[in-house]
PDB file of N, CA, C and O in Angstrom:
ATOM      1  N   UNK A   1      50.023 -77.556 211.697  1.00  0.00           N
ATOM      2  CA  UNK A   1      49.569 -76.290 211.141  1.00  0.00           C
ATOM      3  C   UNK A   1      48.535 -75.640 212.055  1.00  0.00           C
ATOM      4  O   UNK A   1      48.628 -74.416 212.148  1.00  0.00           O
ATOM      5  N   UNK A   2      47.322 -76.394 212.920  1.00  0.00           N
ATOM      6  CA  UNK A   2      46.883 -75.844 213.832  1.00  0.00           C
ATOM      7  C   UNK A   2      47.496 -75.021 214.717  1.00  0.00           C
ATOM      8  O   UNK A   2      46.827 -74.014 214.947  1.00  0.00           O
ATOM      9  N   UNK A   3      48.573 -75.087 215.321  1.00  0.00           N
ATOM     10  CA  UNK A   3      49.254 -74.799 216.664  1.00  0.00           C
ATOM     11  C   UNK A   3      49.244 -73.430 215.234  1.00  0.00           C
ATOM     12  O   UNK A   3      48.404 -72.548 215.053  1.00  0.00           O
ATOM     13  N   UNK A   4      50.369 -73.701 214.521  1.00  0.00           N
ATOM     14  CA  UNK A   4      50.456 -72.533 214.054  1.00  0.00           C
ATOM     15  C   UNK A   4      49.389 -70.922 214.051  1.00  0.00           C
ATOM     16  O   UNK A   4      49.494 -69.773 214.480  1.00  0.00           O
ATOM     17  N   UNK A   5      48.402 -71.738 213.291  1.00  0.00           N
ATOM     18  CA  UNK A   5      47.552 -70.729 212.936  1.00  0.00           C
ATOM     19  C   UNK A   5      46.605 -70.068 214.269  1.00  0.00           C
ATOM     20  O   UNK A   5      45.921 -69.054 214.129  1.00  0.00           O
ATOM     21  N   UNK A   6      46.700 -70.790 215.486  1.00  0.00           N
ATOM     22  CA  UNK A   6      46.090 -70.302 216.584  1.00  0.00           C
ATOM     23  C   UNK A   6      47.037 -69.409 216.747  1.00  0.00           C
ATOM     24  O   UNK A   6      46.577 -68.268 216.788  1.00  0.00           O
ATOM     25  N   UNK A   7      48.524 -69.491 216.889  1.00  0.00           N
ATOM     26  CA  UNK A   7      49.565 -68.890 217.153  1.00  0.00           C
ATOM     27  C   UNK A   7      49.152 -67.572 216.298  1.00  0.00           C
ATOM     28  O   UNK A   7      49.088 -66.614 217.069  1.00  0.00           O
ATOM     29  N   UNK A   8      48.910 -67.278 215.223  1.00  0.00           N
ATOM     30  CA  UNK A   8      48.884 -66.478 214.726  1.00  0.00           C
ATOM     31  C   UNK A   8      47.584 -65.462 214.685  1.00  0.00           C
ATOM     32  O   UNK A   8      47.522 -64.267 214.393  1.00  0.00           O
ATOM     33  N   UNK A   9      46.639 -66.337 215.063  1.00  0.00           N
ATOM     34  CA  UNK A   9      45.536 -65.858 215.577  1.00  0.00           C
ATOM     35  C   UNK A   9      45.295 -64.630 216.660  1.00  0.00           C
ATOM     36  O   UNK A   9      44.459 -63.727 216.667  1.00  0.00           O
ATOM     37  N   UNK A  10      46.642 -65.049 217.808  1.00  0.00           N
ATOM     38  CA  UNK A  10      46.505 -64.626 218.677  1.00  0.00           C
ATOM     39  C   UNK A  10      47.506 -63.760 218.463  1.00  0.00           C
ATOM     40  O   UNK A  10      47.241 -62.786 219.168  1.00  0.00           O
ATOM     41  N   UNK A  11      49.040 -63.466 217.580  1.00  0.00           N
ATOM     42  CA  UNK A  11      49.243 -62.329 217.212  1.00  0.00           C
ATOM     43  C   UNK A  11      48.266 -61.717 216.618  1.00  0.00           C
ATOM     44  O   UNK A  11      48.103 -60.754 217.367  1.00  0.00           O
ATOM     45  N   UNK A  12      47.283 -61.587 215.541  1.00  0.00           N
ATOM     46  CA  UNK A  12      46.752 -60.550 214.794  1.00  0.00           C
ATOM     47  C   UNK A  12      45.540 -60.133 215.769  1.00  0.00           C
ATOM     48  O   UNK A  12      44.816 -59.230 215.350  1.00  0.00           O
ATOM     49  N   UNK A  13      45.218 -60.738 217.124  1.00  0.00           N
ATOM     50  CA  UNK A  13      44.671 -60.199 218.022  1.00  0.00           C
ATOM     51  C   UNK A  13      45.108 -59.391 218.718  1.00  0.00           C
ATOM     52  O   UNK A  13      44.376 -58.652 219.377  1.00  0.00           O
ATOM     53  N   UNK A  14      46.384 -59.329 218.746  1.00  0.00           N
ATOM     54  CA  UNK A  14      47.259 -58.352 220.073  1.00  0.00           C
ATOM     55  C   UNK A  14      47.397 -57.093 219.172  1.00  0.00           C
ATOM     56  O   UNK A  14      47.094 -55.982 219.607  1.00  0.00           O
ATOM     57  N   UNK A  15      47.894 -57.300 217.816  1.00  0.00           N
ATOM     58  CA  UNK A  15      47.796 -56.343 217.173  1.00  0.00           C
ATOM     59  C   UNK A  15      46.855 -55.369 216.472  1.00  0.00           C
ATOM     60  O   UNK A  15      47.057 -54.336 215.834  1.00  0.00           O
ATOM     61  N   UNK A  16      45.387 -56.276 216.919  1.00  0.00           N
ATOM     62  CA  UNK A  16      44.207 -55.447 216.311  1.00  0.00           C
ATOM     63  C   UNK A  16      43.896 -54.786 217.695  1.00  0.00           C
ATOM     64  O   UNK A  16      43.178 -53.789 217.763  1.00  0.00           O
ATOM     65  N   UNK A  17      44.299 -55.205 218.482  1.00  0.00           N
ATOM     66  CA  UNK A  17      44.287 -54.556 220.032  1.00  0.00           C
ATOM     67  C   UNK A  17      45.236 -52.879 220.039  1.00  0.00           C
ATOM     68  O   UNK A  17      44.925 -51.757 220.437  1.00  0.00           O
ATOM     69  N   UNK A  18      46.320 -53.380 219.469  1.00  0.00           N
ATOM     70  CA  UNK A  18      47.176 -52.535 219.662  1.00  0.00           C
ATOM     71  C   UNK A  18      46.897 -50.898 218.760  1.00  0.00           C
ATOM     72  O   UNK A  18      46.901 -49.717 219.109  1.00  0.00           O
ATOM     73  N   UNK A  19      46.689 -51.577 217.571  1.00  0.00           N
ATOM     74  CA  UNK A  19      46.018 -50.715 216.351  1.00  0.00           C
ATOM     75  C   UNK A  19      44.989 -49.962 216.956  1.00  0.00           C
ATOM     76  O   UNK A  19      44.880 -48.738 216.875  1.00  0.00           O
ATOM     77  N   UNK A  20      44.213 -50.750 217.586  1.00  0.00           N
ATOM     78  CA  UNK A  20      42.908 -49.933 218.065  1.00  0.00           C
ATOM     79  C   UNK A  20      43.254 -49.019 219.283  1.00  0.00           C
ATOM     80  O   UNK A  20      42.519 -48.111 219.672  1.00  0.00           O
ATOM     81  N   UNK A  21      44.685 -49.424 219.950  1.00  0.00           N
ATOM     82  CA  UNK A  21      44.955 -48.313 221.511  1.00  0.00           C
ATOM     83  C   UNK A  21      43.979 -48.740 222.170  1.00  0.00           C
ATOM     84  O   UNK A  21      43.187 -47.991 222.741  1.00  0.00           O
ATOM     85  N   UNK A  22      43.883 -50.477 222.180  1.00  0.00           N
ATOM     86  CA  UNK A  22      42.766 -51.356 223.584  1.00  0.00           C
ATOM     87  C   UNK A  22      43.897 -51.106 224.409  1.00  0.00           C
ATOM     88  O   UNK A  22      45.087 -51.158 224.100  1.00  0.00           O
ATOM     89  N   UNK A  23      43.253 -50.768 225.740  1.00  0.00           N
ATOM     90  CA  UNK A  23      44.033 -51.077 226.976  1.00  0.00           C
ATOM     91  C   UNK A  23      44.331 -52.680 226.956  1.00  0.00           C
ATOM     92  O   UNK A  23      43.493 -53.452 226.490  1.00  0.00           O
ATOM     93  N   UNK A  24      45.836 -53.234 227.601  1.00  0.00           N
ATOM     94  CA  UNK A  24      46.005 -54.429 227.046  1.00  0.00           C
ATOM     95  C   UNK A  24      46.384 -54.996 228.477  1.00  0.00           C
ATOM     96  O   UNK A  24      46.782 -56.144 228.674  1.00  0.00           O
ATOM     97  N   UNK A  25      46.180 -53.906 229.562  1.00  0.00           N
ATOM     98  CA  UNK A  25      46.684 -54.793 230.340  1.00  0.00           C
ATOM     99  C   UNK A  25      47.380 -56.002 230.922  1.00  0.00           C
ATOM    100  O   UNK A  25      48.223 -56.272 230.066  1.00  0.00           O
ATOM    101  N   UNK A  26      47.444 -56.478 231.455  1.00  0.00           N
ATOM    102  CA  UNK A  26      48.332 -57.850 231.677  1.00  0.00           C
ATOM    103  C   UNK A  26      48.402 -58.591 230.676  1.00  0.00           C
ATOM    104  O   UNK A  26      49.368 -59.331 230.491  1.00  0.00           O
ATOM    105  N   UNK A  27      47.300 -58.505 229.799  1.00  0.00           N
ATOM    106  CA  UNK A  27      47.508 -59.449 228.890  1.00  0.00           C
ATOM    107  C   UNK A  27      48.773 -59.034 227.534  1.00  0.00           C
ATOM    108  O   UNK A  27      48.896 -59.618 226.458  1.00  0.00           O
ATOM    109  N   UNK A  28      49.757 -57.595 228.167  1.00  0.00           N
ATOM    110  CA  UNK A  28      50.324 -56.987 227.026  1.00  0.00           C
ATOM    111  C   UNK A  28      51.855 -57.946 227.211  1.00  0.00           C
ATOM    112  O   UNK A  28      52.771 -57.933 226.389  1.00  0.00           O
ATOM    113  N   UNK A  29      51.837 -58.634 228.322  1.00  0.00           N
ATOM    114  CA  UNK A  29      52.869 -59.923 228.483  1.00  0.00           C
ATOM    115  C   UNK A  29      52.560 -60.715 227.703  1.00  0.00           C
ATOM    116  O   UNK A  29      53.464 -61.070 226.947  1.00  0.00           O
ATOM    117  N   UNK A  30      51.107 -61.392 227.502  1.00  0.00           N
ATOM    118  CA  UNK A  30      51.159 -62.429 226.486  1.00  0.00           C
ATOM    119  C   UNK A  30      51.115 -61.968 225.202  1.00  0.00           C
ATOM    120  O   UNK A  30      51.355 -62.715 224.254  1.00  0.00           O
ATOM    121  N   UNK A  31      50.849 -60.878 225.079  1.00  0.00           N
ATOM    122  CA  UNK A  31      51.125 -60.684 223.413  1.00  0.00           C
ATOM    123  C   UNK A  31      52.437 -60.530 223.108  1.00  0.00           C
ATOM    124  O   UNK A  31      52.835 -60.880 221.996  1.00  0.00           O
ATOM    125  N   UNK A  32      53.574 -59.813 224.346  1.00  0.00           N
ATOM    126  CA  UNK A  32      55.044 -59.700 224.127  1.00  0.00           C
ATOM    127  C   UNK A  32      55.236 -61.419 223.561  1.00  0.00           C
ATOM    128  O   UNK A  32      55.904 -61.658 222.555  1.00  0.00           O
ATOM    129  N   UNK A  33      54.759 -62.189 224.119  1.00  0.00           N
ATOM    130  CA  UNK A  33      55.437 -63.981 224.286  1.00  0.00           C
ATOM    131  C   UNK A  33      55.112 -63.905 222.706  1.00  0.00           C
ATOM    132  O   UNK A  33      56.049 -63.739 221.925  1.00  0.00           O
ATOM    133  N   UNK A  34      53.683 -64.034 222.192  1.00  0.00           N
ATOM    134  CA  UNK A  34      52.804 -63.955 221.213  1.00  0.00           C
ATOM    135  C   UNK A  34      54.171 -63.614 220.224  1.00  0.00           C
ATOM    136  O   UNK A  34      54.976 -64.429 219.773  1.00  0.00           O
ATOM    137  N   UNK A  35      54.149 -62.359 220.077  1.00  0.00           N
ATOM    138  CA  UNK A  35      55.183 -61.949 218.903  1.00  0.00           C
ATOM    139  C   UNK A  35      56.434 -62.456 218.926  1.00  0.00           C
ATOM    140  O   UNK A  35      56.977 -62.291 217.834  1.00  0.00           O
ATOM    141  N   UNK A  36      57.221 -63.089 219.838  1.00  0.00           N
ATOM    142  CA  UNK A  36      58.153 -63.498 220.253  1.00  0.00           C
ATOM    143  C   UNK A  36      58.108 -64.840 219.406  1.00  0.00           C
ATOM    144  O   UNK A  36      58.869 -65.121 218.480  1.00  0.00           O
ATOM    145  N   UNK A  37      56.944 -65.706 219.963  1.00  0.00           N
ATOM    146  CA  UNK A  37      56.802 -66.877 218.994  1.00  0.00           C
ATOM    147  C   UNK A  37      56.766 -66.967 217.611  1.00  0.00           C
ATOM    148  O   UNK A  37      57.400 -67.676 216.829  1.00  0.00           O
ATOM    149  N   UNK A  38      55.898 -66.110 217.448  1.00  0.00           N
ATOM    150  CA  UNK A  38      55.670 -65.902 215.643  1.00  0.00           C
ATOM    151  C   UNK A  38      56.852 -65.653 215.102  1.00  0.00           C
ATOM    152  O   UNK A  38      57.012 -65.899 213.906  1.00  0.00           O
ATOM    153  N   UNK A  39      57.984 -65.076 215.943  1.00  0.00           N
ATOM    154  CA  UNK A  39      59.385 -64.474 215.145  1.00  0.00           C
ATOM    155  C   UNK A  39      60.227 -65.856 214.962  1.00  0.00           C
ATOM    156  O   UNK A  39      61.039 -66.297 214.148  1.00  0.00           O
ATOM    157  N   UNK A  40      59.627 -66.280 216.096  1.00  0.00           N
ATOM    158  CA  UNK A  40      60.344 -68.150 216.650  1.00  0.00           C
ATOM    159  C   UNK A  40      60.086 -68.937 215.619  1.00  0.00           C
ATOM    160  O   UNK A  40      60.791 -69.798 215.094  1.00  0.00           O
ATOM    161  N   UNK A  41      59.147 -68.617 215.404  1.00  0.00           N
ATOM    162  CA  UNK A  41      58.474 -69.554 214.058  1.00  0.00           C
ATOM    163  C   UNK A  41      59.639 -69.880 212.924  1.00  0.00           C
ATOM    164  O   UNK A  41      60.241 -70.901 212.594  1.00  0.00           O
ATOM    165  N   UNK A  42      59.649 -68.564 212.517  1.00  0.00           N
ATOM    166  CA  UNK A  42      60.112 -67.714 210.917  1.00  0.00           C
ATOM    167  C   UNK A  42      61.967 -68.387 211.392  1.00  0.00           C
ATOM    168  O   UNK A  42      62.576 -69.112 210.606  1.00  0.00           O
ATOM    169  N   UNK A  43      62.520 -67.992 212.648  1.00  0.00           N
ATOM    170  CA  UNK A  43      63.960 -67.286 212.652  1.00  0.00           C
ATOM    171  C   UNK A  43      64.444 -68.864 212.739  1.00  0.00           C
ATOM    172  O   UNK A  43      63.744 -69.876 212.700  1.00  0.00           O
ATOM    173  N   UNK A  44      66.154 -68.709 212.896  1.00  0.00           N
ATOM    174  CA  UNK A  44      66.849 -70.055 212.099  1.00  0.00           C
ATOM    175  C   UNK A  44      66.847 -70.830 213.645  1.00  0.00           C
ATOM    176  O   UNK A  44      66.784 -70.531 214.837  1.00  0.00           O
ATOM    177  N   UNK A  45      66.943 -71.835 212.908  1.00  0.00           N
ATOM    178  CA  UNK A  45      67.231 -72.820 214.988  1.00  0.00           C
ATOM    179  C   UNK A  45      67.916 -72.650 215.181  1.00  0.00           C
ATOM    180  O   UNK A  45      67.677 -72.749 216.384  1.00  0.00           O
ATOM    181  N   UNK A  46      69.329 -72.286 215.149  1.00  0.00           N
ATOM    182  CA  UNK A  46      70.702 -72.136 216.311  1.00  0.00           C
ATOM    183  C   UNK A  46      70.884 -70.284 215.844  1.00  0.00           C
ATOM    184  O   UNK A  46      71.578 -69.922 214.894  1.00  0.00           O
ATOM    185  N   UNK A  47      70.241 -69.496 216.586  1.00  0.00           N
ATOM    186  CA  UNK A  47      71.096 -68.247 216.175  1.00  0.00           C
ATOM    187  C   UNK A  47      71.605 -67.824 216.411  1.00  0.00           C
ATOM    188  O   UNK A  47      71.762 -68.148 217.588  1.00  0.00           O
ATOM    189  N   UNK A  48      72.285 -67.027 216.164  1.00  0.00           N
ATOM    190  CA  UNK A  48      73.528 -66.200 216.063  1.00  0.00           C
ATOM    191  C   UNK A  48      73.349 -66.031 217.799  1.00  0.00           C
ATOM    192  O   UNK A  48      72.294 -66.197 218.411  1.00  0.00           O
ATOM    193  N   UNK A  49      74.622 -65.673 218.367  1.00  0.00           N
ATOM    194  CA  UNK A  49      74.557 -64.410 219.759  1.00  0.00           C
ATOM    195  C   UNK A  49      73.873 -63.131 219.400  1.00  0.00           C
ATOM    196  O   UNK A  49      74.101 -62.424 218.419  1.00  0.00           O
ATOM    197  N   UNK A  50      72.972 -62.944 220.380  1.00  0.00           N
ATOM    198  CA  UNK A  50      72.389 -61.404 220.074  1.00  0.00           C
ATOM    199  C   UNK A  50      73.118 -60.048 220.314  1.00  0.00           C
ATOM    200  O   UNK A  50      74.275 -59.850 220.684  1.00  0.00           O
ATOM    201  N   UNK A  51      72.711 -59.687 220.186  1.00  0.00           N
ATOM    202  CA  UNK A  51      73.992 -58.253 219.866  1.00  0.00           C
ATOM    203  C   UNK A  51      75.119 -58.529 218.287  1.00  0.00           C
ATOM    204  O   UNK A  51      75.978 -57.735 217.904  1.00  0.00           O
ATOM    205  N   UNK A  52      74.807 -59.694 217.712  1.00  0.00           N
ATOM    206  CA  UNK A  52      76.161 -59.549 216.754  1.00  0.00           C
ATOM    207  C   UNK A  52      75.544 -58.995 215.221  1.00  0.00           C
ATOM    208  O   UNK A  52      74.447 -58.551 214.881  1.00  0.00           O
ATOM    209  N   UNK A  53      76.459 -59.184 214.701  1.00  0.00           N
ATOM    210  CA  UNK A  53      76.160 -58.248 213.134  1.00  0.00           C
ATOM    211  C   UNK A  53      74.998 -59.571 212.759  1.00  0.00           C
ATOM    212  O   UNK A  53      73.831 -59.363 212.427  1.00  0.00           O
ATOM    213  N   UNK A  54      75.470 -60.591 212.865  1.00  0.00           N
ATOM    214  CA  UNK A  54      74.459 -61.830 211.706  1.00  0.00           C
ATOM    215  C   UNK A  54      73.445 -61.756 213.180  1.00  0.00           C
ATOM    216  O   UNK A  54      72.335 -62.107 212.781  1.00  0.00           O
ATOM    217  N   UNK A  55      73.378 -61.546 214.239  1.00  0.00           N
ATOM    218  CA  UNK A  55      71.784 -61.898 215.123  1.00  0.00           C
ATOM    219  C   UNK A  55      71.160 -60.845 214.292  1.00  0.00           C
ATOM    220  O   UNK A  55      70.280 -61.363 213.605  1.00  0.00           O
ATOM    221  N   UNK A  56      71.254 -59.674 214.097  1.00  0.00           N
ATOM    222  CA  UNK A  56      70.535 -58.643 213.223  1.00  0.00           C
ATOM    223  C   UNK A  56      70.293 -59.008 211.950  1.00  0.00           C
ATOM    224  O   UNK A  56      69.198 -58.840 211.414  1.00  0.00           O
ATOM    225  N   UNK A  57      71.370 -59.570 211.340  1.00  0.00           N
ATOM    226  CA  UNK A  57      70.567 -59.915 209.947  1.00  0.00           C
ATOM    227  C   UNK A  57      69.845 -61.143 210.144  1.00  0.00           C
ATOM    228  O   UNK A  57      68.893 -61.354 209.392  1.00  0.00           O
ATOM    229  N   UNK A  58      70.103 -61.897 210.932  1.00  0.00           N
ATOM    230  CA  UNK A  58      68.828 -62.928 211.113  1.00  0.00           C
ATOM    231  C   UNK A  58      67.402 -62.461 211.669  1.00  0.00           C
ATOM    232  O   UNK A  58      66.270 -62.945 211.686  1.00  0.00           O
ATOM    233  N   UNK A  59      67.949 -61.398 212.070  1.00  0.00           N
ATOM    234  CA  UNK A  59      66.450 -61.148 212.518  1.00  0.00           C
ATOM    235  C   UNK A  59      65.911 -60.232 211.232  1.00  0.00           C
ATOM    236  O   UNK A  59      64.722 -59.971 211.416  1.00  0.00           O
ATOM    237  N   UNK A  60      66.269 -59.827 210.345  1.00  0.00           N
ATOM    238  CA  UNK A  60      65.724 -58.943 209.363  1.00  0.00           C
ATOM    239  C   UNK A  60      65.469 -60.052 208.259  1.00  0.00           C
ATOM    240  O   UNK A  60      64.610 -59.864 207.398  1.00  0.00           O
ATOM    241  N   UNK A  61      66.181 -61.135 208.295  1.00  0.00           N
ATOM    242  CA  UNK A  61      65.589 -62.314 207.560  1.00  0.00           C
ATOM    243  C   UNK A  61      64.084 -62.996 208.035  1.00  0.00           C
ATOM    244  O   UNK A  61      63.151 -63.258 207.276  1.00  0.00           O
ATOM    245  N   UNK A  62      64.125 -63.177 209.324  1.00  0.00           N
ATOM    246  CA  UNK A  62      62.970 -63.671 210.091  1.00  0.00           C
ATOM    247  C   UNK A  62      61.634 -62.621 209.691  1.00  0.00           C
ATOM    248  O   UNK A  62      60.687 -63.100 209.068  1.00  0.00           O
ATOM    249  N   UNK A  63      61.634 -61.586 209.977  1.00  0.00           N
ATOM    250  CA  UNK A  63      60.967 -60.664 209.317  1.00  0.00           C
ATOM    251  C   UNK A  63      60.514 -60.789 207.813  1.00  0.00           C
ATOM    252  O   UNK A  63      59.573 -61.520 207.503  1.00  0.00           O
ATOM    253  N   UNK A  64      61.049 -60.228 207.113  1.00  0.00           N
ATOM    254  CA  UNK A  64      60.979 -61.248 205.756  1.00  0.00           C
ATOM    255  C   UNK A  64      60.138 -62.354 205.274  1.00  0.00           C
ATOM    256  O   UNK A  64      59.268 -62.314 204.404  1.00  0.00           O
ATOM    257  N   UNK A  65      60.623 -63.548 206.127  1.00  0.00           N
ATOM    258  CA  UNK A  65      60.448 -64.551 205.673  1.00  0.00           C
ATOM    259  C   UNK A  65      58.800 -64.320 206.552  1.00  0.00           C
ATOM    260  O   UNK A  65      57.779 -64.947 206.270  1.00  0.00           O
ATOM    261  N   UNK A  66      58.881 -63.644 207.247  1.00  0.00           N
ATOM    262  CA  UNK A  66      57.062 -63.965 208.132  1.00  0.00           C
ATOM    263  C   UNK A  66      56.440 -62.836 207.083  1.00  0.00           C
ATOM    264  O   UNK A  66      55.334 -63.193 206.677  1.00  0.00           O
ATOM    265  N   UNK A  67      56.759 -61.915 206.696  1.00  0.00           N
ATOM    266  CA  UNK A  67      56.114 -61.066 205.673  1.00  0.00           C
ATOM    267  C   UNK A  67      55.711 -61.713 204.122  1.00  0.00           C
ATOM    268  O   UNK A  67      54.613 -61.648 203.568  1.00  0.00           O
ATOM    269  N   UNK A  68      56.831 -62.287 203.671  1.00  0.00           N
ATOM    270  CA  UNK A  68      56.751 -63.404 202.764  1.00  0.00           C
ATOM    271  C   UNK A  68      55.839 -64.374 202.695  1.00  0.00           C
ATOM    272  O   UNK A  68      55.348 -64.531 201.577  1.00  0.00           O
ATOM    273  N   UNK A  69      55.487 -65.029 203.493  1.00  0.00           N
ATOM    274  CA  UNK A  69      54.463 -65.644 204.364  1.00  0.00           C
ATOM    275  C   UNK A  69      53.164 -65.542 204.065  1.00  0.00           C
ATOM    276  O   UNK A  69      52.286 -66.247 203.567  1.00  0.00           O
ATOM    277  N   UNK A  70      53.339 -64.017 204.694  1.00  0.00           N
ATOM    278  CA  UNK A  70      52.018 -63.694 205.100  1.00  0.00           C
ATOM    279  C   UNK A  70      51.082 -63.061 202.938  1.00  0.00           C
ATOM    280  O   UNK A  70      50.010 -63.098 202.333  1.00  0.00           O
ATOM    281  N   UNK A  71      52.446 -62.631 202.768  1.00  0.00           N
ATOM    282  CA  UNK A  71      51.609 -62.605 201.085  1.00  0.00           C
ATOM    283  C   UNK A  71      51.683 -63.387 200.322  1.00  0.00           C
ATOM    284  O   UNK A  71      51.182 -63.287 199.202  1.00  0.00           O
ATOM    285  N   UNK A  72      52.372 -64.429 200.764  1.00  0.00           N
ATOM    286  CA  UNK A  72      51.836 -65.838 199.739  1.00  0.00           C
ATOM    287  C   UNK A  72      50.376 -66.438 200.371  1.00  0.00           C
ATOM    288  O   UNK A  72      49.745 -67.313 199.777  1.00  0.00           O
ATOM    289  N   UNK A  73      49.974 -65.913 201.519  1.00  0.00           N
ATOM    290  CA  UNK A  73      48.820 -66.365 201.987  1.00  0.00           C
ATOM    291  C   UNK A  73      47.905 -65.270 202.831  1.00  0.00           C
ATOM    292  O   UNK A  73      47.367 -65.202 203.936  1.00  0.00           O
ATOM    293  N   UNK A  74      48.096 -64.218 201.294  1.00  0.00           N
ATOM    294  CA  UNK A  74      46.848 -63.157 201.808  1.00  0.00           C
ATOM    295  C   UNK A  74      45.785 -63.467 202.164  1.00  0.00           C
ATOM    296  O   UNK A  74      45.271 -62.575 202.839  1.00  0.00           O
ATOM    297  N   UNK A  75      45.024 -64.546 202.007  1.00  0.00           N
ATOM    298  CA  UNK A  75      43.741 -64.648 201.690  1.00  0.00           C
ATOM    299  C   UNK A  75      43.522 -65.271 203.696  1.00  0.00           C
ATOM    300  O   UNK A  75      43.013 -64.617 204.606  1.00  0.00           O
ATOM    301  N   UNK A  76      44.044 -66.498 203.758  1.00  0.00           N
ATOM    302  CA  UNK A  76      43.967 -66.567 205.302  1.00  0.00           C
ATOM    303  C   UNK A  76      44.140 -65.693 206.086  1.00  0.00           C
ATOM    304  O   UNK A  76      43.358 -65.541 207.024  1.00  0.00           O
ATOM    305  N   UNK A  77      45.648 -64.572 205.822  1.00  0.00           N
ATOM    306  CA  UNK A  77      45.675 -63.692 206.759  1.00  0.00           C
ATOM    307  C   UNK A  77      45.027 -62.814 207.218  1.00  0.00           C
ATOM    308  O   UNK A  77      45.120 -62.292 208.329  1.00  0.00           O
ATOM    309  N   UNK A  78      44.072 -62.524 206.072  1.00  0.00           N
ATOM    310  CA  UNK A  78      42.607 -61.431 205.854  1.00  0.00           C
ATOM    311  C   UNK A  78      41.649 -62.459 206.939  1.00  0.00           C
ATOM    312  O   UNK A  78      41.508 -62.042 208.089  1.00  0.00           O
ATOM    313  N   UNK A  79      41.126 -63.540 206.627  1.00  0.00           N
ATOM    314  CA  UNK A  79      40.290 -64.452 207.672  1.00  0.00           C
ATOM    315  C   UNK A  79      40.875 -63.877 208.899  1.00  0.00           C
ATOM    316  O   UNK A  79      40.299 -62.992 209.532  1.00  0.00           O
ATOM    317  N   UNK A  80      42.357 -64.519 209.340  1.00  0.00           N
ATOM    318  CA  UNK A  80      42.629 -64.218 210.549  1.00  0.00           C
ATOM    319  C   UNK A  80      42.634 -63.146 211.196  1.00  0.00           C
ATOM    320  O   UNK A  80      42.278 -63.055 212.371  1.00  0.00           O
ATOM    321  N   UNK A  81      43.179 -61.902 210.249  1.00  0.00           N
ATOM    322  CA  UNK A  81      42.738 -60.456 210.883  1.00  0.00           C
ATOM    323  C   UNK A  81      41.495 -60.330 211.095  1.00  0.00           C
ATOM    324  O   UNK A  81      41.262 -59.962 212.246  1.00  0.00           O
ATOM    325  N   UNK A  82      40.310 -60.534 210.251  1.00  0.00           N
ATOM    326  CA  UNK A  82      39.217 -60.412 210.636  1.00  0.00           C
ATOM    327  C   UNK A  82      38.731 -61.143 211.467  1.00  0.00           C
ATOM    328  O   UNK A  82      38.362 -60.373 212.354  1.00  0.00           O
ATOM    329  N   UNK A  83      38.483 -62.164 211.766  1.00  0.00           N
ATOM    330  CA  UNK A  83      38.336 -63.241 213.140  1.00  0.00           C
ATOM    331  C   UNK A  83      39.180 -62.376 214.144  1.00  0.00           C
ATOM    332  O   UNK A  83      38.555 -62.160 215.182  1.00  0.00           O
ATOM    333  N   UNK A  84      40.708 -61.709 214.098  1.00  0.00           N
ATOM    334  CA  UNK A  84      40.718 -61.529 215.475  1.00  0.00           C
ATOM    335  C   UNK A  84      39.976 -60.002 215.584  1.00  0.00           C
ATOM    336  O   UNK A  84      39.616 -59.897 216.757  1.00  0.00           O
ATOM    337  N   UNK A  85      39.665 -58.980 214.955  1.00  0.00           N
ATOM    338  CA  UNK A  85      38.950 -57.958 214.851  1.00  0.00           C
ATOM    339  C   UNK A  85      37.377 -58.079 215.582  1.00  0.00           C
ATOM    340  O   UNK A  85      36.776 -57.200 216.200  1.00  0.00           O
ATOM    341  N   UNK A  86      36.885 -59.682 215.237  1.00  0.00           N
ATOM    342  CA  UNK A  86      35.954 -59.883 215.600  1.00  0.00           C
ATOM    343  C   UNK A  86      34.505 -59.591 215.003  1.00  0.00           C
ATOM    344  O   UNK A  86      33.439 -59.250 215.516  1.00  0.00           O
ATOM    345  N   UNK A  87      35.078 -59.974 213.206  1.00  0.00           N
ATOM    346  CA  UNK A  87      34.295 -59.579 212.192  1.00  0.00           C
ATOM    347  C   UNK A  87      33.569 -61.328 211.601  1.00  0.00           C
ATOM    348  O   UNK A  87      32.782 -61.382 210.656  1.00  0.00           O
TER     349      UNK A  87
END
């Protein structure tokens, strides 16, 4: 659960970055990886080929299920936004 929640740490940093229009410079590669993982997290282990009808609905499931997530556990995600805000 650690790995996780650093993981996520460091999305709601890229995105309090982003929100704010921080210049993100080089570091706008590691937040691409960043969100990439977090989707990695959520999405199924063998998926679909991309481009097909089910890679899209897996990915609108993955979504979902990280949104789902995130409001069964408002209360951390508020910590973590604020920690990465820098509150």
């Amino acid at each position: 659960m650690g790995d996780f929640l650093a993981l996520l740490l460091a999305y709601y940093t890229c995105d309090a970055a982003a929100q704010g229009q921080q210049p993100l410079s080089h570091d706008r590669f590691a937040c691409v990886e960043t969100y990439e993982a977090v989707k990695d997290w959520f999405a199924p282990l063998d998926p679909s080929p991309m481009g097909t009808p089910e890679y899209g609905a897996e990915r609108i499931a993955t979504y979902r299920a990280f949104t789902a997530w995130e409001a069964a556990n408002a209360e951390l995600v508020a910590q973590l936004r604020a920690e990465a805000r820098g509150e």
